[in-house]
ROSE-4610 file (N, C-alpha, C; in Angstrom, 1 decimal, always signed):
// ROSE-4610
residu = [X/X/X/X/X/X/X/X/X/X/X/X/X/X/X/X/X/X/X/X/X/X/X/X/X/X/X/X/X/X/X/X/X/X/X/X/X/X/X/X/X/X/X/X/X/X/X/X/X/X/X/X/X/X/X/X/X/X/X/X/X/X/X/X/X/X/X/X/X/X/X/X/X/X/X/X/X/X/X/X/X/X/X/X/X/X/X/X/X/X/X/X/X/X/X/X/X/X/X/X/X/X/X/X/X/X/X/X/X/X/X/X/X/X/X/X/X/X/X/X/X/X/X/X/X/X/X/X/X/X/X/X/X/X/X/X/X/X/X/X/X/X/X/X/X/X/X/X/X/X/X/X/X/X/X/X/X/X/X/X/X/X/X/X/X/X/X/X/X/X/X/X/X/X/X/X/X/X/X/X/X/X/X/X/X/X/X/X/X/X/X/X/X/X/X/X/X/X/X/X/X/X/X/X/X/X/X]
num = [1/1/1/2/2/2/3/3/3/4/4/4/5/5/5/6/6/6/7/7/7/8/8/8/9/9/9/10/10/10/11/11/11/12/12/12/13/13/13/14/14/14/15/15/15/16/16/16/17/17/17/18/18/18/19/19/19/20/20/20/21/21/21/22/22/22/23/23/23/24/24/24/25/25/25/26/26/26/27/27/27/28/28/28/29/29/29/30/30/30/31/31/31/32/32/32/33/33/33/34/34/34/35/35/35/36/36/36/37/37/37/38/38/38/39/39/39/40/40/40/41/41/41/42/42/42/43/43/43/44/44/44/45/45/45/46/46/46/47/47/47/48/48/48/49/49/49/50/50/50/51/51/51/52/52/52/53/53/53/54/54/54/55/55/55/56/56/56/57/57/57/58/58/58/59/59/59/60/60/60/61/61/61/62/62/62/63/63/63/64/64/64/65/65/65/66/66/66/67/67/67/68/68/68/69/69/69]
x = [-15.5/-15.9/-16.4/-17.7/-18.1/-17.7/-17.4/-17.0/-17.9/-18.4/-19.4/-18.4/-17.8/-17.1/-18.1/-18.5/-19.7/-18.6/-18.1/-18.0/-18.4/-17.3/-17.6/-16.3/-15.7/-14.1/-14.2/-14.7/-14.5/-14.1/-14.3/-13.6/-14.8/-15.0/-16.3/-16.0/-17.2/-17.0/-17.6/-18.1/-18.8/-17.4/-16.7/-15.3/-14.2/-13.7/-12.3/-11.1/-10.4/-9.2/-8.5/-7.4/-6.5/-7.2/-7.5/-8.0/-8.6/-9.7/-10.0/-9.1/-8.0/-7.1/-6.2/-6.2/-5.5/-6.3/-7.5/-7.8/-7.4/-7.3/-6.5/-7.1/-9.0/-9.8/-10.1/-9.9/-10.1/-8.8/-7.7/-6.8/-7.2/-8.1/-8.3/-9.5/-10.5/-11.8/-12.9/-12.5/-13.5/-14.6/-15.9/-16.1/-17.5/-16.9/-18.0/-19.6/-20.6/-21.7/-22.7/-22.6/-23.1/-23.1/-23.8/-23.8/-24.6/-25.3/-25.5/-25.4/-25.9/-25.0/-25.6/-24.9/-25.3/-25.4/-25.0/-24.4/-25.1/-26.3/-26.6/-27.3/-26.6/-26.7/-27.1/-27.6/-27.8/-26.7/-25.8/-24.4/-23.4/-24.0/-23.0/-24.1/-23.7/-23.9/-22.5/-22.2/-21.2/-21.4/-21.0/-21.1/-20.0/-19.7/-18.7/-19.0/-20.7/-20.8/-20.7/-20.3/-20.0/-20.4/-20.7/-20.4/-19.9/-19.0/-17.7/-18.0/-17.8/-18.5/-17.3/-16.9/-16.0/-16.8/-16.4/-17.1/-17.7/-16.2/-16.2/-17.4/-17.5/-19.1/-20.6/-20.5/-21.2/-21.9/-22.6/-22.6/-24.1/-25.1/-26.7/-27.2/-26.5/-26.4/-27.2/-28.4/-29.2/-29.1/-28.7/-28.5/-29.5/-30.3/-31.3/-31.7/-31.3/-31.3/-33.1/-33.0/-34.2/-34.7/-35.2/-36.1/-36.4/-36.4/-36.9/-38.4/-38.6/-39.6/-41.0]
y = [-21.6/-21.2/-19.8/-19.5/-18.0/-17.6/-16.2/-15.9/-14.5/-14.0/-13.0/-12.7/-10.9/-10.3/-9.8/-9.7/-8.7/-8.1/-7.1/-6.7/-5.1/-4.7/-3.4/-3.2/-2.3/-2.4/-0.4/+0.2/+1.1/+2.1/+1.7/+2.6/+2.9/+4.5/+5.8/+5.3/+4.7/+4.4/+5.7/+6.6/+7.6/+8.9/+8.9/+9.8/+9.0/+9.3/+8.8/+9.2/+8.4/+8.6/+7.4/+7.2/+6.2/+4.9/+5.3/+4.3/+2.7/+3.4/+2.4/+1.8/+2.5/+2.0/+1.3/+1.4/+0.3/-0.9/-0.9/-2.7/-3.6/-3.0/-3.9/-4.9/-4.8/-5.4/-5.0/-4.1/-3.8/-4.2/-4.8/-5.1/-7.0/-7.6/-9.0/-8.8/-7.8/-7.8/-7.9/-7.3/-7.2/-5.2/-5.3/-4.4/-4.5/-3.0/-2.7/-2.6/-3.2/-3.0/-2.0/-1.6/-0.4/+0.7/+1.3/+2.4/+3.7/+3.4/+4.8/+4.8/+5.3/+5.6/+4.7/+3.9/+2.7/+3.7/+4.7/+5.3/+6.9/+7.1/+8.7/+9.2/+10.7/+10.8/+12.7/+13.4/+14.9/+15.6/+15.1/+15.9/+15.1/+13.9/+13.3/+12.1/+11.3/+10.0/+9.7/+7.9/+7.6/+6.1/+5.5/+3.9/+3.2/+2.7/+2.0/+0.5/+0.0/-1.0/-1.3/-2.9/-2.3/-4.2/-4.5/-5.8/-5.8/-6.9/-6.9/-8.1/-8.2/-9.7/-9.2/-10.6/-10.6/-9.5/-8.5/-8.0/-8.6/-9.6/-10.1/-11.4/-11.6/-12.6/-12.1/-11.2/-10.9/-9.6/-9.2/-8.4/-7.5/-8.2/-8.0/-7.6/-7.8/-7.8/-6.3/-6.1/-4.6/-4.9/-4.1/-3.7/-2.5/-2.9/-1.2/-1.4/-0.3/+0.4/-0.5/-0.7/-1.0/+0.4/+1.2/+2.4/+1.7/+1.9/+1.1/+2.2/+3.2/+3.3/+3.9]
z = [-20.2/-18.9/-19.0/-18.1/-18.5/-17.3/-17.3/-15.6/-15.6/-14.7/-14.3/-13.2/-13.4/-11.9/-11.1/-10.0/-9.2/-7.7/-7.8/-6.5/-6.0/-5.0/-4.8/-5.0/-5.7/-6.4/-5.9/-5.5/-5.0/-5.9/-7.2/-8.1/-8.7/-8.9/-9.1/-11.0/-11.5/-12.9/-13.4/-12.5/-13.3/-14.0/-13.0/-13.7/-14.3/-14.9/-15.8/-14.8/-14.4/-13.7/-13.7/-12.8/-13.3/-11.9/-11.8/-10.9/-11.8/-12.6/-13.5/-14.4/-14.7/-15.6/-14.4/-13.5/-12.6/-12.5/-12.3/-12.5/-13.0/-14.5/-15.7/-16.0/-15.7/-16.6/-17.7/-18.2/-20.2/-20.5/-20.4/-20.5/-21.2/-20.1/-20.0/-21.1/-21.7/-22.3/-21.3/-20.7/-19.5/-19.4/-19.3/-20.0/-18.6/-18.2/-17.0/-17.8/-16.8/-17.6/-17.0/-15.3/-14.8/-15.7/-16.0/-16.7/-15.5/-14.5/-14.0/-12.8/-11.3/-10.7/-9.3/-8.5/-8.0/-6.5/-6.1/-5.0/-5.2/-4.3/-4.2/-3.5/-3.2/-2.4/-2.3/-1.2/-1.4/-2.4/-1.9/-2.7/-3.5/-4.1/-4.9/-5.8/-6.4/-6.9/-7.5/-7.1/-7.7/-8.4/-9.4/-9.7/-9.2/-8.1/-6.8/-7.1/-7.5/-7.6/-8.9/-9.3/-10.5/-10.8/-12.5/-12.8/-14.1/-14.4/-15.2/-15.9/-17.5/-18.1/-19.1/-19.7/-20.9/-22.6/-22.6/-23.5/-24.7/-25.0/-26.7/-26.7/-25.6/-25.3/-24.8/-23.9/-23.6/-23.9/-24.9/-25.5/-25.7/-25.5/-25.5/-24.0/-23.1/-21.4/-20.9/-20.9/-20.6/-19.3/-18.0/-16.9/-16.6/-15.7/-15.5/-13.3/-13.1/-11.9/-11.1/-10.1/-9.7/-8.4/-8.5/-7.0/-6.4/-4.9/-4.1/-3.7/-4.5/-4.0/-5.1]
């Protein structure tokens, strides 16, 4: 079975804190694939949005930001 996570998990992938380490998806091989920042804004950008694929399979998976303008 292949499973694809997609949510809004609220947790900022752009800083290191324990928040991420509470999901306890790298735990299962689960390996965020957002790499930049889904969320921005005059005074911030954050990656909140996030999608999660079993690393040890999914591995070629290029993710790129779409401008809406």
């Amino acid at each position: 079975m292949e499973i694809i996570i997609c949510d809004d998990f609220n947790v900022n992938y752009l800083v290191n804190d324990n928040k991420k380490q509470n999901l306890l998806l790298q735990s299962y091989s689960y390996s965020d694939m957002v790499k930049f920042p889904t969320r921005t804004s005059m005074t911030s950008s954050t990656t909140i949005d996030n999608i999660f694929t079993d690393g040890t399979r999914f591995k070629n998976i290029d993710i790129k930001p779409i401008t809406p303008y």
